[in-house]
C-alpha positions, 0 to 999 in steps of 0.5 A: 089466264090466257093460255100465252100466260101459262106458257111464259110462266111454264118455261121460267119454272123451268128455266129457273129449276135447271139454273137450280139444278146447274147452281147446285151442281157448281156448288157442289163441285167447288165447295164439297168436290174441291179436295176430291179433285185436287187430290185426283188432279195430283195423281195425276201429276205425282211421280213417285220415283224408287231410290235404290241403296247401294248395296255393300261389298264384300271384301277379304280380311285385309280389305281386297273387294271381291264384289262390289257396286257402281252406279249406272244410269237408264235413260228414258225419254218421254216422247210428248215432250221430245218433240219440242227439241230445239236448237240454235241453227245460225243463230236461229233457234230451230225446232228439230224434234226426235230427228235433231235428239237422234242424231245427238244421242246415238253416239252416246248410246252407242247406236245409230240415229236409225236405229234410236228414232223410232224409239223416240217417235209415238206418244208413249211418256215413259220409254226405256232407251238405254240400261247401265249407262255410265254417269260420265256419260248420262252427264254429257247427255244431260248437258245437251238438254233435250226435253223429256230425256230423263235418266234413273239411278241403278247399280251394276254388281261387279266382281273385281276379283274375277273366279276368285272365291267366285262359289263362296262370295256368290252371285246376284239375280237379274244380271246385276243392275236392277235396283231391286237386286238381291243375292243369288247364292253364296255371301251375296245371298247368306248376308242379303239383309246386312248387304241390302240396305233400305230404298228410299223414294222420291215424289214430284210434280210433273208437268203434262210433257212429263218434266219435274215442275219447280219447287213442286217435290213433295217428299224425298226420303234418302235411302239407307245403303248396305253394310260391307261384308268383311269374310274371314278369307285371305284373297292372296292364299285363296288365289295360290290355294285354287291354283294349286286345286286347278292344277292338281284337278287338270292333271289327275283327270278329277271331275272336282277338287277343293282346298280349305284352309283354317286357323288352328287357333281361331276357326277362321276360314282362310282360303275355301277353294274349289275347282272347277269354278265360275266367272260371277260376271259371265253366269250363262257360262256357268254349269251347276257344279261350277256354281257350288262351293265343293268345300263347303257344300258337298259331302263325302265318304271320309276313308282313312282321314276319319279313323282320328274319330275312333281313335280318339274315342278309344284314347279317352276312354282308357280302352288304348294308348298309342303304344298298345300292341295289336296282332293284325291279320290279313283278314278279320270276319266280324259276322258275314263280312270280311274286312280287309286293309288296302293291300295283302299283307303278313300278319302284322305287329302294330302299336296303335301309332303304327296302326294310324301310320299304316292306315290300317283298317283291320287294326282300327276295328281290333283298336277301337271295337271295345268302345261301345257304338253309343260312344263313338257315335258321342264323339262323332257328334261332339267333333262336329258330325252329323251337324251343319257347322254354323257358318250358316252359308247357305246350303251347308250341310250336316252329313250323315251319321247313322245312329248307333241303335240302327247301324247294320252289322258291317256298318258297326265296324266300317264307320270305324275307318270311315266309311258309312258315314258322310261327311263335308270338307269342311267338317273334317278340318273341323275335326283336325282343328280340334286336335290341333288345339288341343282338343277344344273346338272352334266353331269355323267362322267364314264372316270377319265383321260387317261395316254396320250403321253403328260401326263395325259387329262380329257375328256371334260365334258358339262358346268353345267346346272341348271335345277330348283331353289334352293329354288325348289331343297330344297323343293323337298329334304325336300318331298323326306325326307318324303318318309323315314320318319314316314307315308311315303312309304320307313319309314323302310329304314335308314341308321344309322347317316345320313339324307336320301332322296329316291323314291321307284318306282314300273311299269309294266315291258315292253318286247320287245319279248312278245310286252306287259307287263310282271311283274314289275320293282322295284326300289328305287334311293336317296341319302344321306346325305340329308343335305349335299349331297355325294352320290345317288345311285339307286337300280333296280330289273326287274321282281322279282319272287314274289307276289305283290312285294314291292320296298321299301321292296326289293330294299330298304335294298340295297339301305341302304346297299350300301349307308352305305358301301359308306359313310363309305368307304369315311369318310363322316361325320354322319348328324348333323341336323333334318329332316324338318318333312314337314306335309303329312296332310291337319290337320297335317298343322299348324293352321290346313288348307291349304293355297291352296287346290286342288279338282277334279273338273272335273265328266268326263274329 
């Protein structure tokens, strides 16, 4: 074989092994790497877009929005395609690209051409040019149909109601105008599952400068949106209620202040106010304190308010009645500790009534000690202290209860009145709620219902408990009539038509940051009418600027101010009955004596 031979047949084996090859490979790609490059192919060209739900509001009892939101539109612009932009200039269609789109769109976007095109220029196919665009607007870009200007649905949170109830309905994270937003503090976080809804999606076949191709939607799932929020507060009495604090913190010189105002009958919270307070549309201005509501989420010293506690454990458990005598001295010595009331007095000839009139705390030691600590600590707790009181708002607090078998000598005697225990506004109101319905407690209730998928739900609330007798809860209201009355602390409170049944209280002010006692709180926290029980509201003033305060004299005329306002608002009838007038005095009792009086007969402990 010549050696011409061998070299044509070499190079036909080798052509026809590289066709082999090549026929192979195209058979490969086309039969087996179809799917695999179609797919790849699609993702390339799929667009999955995110659409958000609209979160629900957040309204008052009676419909009034405190937050809700609006649509809102951020414009982006793919600037491949940009600069394709045509228009008809003399009837000519003319090419005029990023600068024609410029000068079209700045004043929409409320910017100058200068400034918008170099954010249209490059080749970047997804760009941000504007947020919270409104849709009247995004409506007159997209009629000008300039390619590649694209927009995305957002919602913006607002607030119509401004500082109103600001601390209790919250605020948002990220501004506000994210899709992704979710609550920051307040209702906004508390009910963030009902309030949040489920974000659908869409996805689409985009061509190579970044426009939907027709008919080429792959799959849109319709987001589900959230569910309004109905609270149990009125805007109109929470709006006279934070004026009134305002006002009150702005005179006294106090560092805060707040308002609660509840339902006798029901637990319903229907004004929370606090002072100072925040715009939930201007967060930066905003400090720490401001952000807190102070009525639901602070805690206190309670004073003289809290002596209904002990009281009311001795009442029922038969130790005293309201017209039990009791000799009090100027000074009691119960182990080291000499107790004392707030002012010097002569030895005084007090029934249990006039005790709580006065606001005694030497005659509550002498009044109540007999009680074991065991049992007034069962009360305690059984009036709704030492635990958080299920509104399940976020950063509510339990308070602090010392438990009977660690308390400290003086601590014994001085929870008695009020003191060495820790206590939020909200707890407190509580308390008198309970004695206002005749010794049954309603857990408070701040969520009136959510506006769910299947209609509207109220959020469970615990059973009814009672607390004490009703024969106790009478008493203890007939006592806390007194403390209004003739010779009782809060005798200049009233309010015109209608029995009232209240407690000042007056204790050092703790502070976390100096680790010791700074100034007072006052307070002031009853209802009314006393016949027939509507309201309780309380009213707290921490550490006003002023020499020996009074919380009758200030917290007082609020507290009047605000129950006024409420039982006019809701049309409920003047009283139609006297006050009892229990006797405050040992001589003031009919026949002159006591069935029971009690005396320190103790020297030293």
């Amino acid at each position: 074989m010549s050696s011409t031979r061998v070299r044509a047949r070499t190079l036909y084996l080798a052509a026809l092994f590289i066709f082999t090859v090549f026929a192979a490979q195209l058979v490969r790609v086309q039969a087996f790497d179809a799917a695999d490059n179609q797919r790849a192919a699609l993702t390339k060209r799929l667009n999955t877009t995110v659409v958000p739900a609209v979160r629900g509001r957040i309204l008052d009892s009676k419909g009034t929005v405190f937050a809700s939101s609006v649509e809102r539109r951020t414009v982006t612009v793919n600037q491949n395609a940009v600069k394709s932009y045509q228009r008809t200039v003399d009837k000519q269609i003319v090419t005029v690209g990023v600068v024609g789109a410029a000068q079209r769109l700045a004043p929409l976007l409320e910017t100058t051409p200068e400034a918008l095109l170099p954010q249209l220029m490059g080749t970047s196919s997804y760009r941000v040019l504007s947020k919270n665009v409104s849709p009247a607007v995004w409506r007159q870009i997209e009629a000008i149909g300039i390619p590649g200007i694209a927009s995305e649905v957002t919602f913006q949170r607002e607030y119509p109601a401004g500082g109103v109830a600001a601390p209790v309905v919250g605020f948002v994270n990220a501004g506000g105008n994210d899709a992704t937003i979710t609550g920051g503090a307040g209702v906004e976080q508390m009910q963030e599952a009902a309030l949040a809804g489920t974000p659908g999606h869409s996805a689409y076949e985009q061509a190579r400068d970044g426009s939907e191709i027709p008919w080429a939607r792959l799959s849109n799932v319709a987001a589900v949106d959230g569910s309004d929020v109905h609270l149990t507060i009125d805007a109109d009495l929470q709006w006279y209620a934070q004026n009134a604090i305002a006002e009150q913190v702005s005179k006294t010189g106090s560092i805060s202040g707040a308002i609660l105002v509840m339902e006798a009958k029901t637990g319903k919270l229907r004004a929370v106010a606090s002072s100072p307070t925040f715009d939930p549309a201007n967060l930066a201005k905003a400090t720490p304190s401001q952000l807190r509501s102070s009525a639901l989420q602070d805690v206190y010293e309670p004073g003289s308010t809290a002596k209904v506690l002990s009281i009311a454990a001795a009442l029922e458990e038969k130790a005293i009645t309201p017209s039990t005598g009791v000799i009090v001295p100027n000074r009691l010595r119960r182990g080291d500790t000499t107790y004392k009331d707030y002012t010097d007095h002569a030895t005084l000839d007090l029934t249990v009534a006039g005790i709580l009139a006065k606001s005694s705390n030497i005659g509550t030691i002498l009044a109540t000690e007999s009680v074991p600590a065991s049992k007034i600590e069962q009360y305690y707790r059984a009036f709704g202290l030492g635990a958080k009181p299920g509104t399940g708002f976020p950063g509510e607090p339990a308070g602090l209860i010392t438990p009977a078998g660690e308390l400290s000598g003086s601590q014994r005697f001085t929870q008695l009145y009020g003191q060495g225990v820790s206590v939020s506004t909200l707890q407190m109101v509580s308390v008198y709620q309970t004695i206002a319905n005749g010794g049954v407690r309603i857990a408070p209730r701040l969520i009136d219902s959510i506006d769910g998928p299947d209609g509207p739900t109220t959020p469970p609330t615990p059973e009814p408990t009672r607390v004490v007798s009703e024969q106790t809860a009478h008493d203890l209201g007939a006592m806390l009539e007194g403390v209004i009355g003739p010779g009782g602390t809060g005798s200049k409170i009233s309010v015109p038509g209608y029995r009232v049944a209240g407690k000042s209280g007056t204790a050092y002010r703790y502070e976390d940051a100096l680790r010791d006692y700074s100034g007072y709180t006052l307070s002031f926290i009853g209802y009314a009418p006393a016949d027939n029980p509507q309201f309780v509201v309380a009213v707290i003033l921490q550490k006003p600027a002023l020499t020996n305060p009074s919380s009758s004299g200030l917290c007082g005329p609020v507290f009047a101010n605000v129950m006024n306002y409420a039982l006019q608002a809701y049309r409920v009838p003047p009283t139609g009955t006297p006050s009892p007038g229990l006797p405050l005095t040992i001589s003031t009792l009919p026949g002159g004596e006591a069935p029971v009086v009690i005396r320190d007969s103790r020297t030293n402990g």
